[in-house]
Backbone as CSV, one residue per row, in Angstrom:
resi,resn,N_x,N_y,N_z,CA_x,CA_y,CA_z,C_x,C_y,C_z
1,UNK,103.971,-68.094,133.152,103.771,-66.680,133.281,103.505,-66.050,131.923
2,UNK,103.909,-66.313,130.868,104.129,-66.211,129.572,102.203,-66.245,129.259
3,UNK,101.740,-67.284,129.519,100.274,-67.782,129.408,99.411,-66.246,129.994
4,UNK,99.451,-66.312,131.026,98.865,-65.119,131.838,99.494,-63.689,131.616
5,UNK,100.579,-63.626,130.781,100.850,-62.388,130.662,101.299,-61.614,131.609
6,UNK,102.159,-61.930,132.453,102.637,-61.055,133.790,104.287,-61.192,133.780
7,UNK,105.123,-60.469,134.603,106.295,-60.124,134.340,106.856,-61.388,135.857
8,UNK,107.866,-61.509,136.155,108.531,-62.085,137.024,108.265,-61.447,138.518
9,UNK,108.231,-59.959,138.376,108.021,-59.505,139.525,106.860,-59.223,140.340
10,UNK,105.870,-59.426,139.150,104.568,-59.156,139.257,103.814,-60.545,139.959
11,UNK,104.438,-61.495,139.269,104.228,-63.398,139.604,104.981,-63.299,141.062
12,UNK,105.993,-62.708,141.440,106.734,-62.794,142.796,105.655,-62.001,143.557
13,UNK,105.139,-60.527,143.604,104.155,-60.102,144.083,102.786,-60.954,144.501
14,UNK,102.467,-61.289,143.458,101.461,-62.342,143.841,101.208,-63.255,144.401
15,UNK,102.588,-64.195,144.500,102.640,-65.722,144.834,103.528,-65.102,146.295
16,UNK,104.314,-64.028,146.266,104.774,-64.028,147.936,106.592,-65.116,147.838
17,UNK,106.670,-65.210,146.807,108.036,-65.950,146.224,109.032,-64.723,145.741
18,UNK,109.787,-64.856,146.308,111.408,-63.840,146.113,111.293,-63.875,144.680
19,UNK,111.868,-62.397,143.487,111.531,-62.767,142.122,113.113,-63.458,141.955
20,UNK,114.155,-63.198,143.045,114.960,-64.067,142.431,114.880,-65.403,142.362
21,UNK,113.653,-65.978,143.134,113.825,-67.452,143.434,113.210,-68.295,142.557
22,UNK,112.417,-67.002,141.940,111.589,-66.895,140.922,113.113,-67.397,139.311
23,UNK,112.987,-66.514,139.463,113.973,-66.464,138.179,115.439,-67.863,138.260
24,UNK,115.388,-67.757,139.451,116.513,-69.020,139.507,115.979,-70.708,139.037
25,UNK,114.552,-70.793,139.110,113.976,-71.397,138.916,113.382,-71.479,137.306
26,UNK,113.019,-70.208,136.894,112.757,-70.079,135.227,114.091,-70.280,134.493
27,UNK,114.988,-70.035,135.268,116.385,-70.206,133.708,117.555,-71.150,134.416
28,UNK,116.601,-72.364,134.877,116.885,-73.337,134.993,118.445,-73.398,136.321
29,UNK,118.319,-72.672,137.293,119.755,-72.420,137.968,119.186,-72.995,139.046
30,UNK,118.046,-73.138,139.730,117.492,-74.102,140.664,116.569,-75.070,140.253
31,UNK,117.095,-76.660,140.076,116.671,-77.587,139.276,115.390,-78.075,140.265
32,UNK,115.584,-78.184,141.974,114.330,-78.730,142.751,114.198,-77.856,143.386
33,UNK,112.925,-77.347,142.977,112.017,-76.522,143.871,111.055,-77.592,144.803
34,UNK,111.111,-76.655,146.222,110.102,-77.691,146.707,108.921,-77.312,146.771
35,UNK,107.852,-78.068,146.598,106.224,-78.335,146.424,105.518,-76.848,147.333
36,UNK,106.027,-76.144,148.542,105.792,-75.130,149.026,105.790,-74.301,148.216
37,UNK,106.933,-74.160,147.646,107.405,-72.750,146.776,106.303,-73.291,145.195
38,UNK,106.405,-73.952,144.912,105.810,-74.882,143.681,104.515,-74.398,144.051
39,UNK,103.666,-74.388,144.935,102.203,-73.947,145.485,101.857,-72.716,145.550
40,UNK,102.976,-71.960,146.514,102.926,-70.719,145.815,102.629,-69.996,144.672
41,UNK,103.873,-70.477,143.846,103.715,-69.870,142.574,102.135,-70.392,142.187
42,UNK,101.435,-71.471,141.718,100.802,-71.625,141.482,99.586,-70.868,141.984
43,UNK,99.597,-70.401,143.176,98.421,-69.753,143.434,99.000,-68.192,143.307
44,UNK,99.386,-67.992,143.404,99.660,-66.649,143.008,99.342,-66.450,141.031
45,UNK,99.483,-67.741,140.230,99.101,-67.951,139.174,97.576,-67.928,139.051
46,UNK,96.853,-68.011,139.961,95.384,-68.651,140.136,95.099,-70.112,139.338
47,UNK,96.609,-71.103,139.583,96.181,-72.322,138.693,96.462,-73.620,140.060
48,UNK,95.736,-74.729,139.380,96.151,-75.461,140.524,97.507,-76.051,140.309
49,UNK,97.757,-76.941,141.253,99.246,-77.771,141.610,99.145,-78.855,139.572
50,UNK,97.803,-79.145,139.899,97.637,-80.321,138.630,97.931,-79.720,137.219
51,UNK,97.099,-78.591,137.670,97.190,-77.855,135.887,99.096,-77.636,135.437
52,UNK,99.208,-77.077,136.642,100.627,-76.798,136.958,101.449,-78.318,135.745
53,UNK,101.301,-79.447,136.299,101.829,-80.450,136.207,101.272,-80.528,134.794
54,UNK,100.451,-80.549,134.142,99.972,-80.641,133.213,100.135,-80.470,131.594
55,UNK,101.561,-78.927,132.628,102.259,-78.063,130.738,102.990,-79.007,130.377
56,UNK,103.088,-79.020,128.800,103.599,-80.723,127.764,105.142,-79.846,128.302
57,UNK,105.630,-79.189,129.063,107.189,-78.742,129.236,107.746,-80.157,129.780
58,UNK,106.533,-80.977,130.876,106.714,-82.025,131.970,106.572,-83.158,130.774
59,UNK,105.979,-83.245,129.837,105.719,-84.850,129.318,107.309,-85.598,128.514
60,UNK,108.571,-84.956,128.881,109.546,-85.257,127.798,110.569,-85.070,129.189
61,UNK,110.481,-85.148,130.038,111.220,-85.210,131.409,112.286,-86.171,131.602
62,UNK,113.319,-86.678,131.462,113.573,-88.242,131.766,113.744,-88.253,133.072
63,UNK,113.560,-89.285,133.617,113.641,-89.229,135.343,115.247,-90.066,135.637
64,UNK,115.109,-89.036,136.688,116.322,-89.252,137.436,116.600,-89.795,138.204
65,UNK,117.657,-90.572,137.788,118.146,-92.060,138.936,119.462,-91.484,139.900
């Protein structure tokens, strides 16, 4: 959101995503979002699912066993 310049509520407006579900999700208080809500946001971003996947936030991830 930071990239595009829009506020939390404005990204909830758009994408049709609660801004709290929104925000529970930016400051890390809901760790799995599922791919629905994940799509959302993204189109309400006008970006795809890939680009999405793409920010270096994902390349330092460790996966979870």
């Amino acid at each position: 959101m930071k990239q595009k310049d829009i506020t939390v509520n404005e990204a909830a407006v758009r994408s049709g995503v609660p801004p709290s579900t929104l925000k529970n999700i930016l400051y890390g208080q809901s760790r799995n979002a599922g791919v629905v809500t994940i799509k959302k946001i993204c189109d309400g971003l006008d970006i795809t699912i890939q680009e999405f996947f793409e920010d270096p936030i994902f390349a330092d991830l460790e996966p979870e066993l």
